[in-house]
C-alpha positions, -999 to +999 in steps of 0.1 A: -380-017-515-412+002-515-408+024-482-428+046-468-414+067-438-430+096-412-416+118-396-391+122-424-383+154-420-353+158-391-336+138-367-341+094-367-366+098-395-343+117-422-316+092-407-335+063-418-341+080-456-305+091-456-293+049-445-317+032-468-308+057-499-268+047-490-273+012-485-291+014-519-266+027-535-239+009-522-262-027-532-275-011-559-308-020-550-340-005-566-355+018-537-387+042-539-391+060-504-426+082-501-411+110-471-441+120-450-441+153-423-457+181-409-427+201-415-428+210-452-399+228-449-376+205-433-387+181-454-381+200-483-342+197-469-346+157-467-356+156-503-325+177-509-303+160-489-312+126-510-305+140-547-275+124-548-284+087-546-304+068-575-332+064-556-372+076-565-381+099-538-414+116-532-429+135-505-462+144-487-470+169-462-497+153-435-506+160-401-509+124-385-525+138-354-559+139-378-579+106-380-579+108-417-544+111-428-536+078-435-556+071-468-540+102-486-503+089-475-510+050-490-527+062-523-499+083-530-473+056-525-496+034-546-497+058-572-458+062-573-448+029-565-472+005-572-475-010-534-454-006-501-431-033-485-418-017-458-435+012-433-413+031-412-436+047-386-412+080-369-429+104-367-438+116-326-445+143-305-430+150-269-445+178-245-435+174-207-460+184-176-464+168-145-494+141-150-515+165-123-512+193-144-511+182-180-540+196-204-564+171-218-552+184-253-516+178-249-521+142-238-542+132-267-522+148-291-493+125-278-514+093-285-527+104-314-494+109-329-473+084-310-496+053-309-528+058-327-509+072-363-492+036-367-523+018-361-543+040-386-507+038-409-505+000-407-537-004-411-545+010-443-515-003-458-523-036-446-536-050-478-507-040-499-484-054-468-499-089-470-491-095-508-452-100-500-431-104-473-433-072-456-420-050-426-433-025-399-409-010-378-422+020-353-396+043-324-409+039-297-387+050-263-373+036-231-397+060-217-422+029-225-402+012-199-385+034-178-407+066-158-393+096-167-409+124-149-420+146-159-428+127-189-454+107-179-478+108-208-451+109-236-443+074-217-473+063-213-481+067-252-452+048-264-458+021-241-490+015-257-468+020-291-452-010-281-478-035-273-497-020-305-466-031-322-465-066-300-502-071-312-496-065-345-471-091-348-493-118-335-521-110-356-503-101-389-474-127-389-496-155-408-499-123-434-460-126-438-460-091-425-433-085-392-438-059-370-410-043-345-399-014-331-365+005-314-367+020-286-340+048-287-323+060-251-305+092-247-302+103-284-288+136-295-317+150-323-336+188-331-358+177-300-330+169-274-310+197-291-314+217-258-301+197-238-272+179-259-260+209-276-251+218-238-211+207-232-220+204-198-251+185-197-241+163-225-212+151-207-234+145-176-257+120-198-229+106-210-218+098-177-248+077-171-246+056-195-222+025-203-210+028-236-204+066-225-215+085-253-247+104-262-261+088-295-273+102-326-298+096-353-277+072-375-274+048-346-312+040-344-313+043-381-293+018-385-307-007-361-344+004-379-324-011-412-314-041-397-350-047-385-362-043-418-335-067-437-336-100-451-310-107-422-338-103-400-363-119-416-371-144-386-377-113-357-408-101-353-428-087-322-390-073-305-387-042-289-351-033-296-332-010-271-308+013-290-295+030-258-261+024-255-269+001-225-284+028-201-313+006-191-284-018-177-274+008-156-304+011-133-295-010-102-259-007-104-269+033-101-291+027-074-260+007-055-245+038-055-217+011-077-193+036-095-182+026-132-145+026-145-139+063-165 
């Protein structure tokens, strides 16, 4: 596996390096993952955090709100690997306004970085994609579904995320390249930390949702490993929910229908 994965640095994106360096190791599989962040630190801690694992690991530090990151980030897994297989496309950002008060620059900053960065991503690596059977998998949310006030434009971007994706697969598939994504639900990571750190108001979320926990990082990284197995080899163009079944819950809820404890 030739990976390259953004938004490497914390939360579902170091969860993805961490599950495809064990996997690795446990099929003792050749892997090469290029780790690409803002966060130079944090990443720095991801590349630690992989030492362990017979695995070639690089990094690069890229802003993918820019128009121009993507070259850079392709060249230097070309350099080190000698192509790419597999793109994971992470990385986000997530501000909340109410949509009449929302700045102009916040809410193109959130599709420049949650829809417009995998297009640009895919894109240039399309060429090295389409020489073997390859795999794009992007996180979106079941804010693309689902309005979550006041998260309007966060939503709205990875809604487009997912027909990007959707579009991709139609187009690309007689490439040999599948495209998918997850769409996590209530998952505990640094940028729910406020909120799920909180005893309280993590066991009111909880509450909400059927399997009755919170999730974490590893689950989504796990389903963002299935997607990009042989074992899923015919799936392309899916939107896969990794919410512990909240979306289920919606009518029942509005009901006012109470659920066993």
């Amino acid at each position: 596996m030739k990976a390259i994965i953004t938004g490497a640095a914390s939360g579902i994106g170091r969860a993805c390096a961490m599950e495809l360096a064990s996997t690795a190791s446990q099929r003792q599989d050749r892997t090469h993952l290029l780790l690409v962040d803002f966060a130079q630190d944090q990443l720095q801690n991801t590349l630690d955090g992989l030492r362990n694992f017979d695995i070639d690991v690089v990094s690069l530090v890229a802003d993918l709100s820019r128009a121009d990151f993507a070259q850079p980030i392709v060249g230097k897994a070309f350099a080190a690997f000698g192509g790419v297989d597999t793109l994971i496309s992470n990385a986000g950002t997530f501000m909340t306004a109410p949509m009449e008060s929302m700045e102009l620059e916040d809410f193109e900053r959130m599709f420049a970085v949650n829809t417009r960065a995998t297009w640009l991503l895919s894109k240039a690596c399309h060429h090295l994609l389409k020489l073997q059977s390859a795999s794009i998998v992007a996180t979106a949310s079941i804010s693309a579904s689902q309005p979550t006030p006041p998260h309007g434009a966060y939503g709205a971007s990875k809604a487009a995320l997912v027909m990007l994706i959707r579009q991709m697969a139609y187009e690309w598939g007689p490439h040999g390249i599948r495209c998918n994504c997850v769409s996590p639900g209530m998952i505990h990571t640094a940028m729910t930390d406020q909120v799920y750190s909180d005893p309280v108001k993590r066991a009111d979320r909880a509450a909400l949702i059927p399997l009755r926990r919170v999730g974490d990082a590893q689950d989504v990284a796990r389903a963002v490993a299935f997607l990009i197995s042989p074992q899923a080899a015919y799936i392309t163009g899916v939107d896969l929910a990794v919410d512990g079944g909240v979306q289920t819950s919606l009518m029942p809820t509005l009901r006012g229908a109470s659920y066993p404890r």
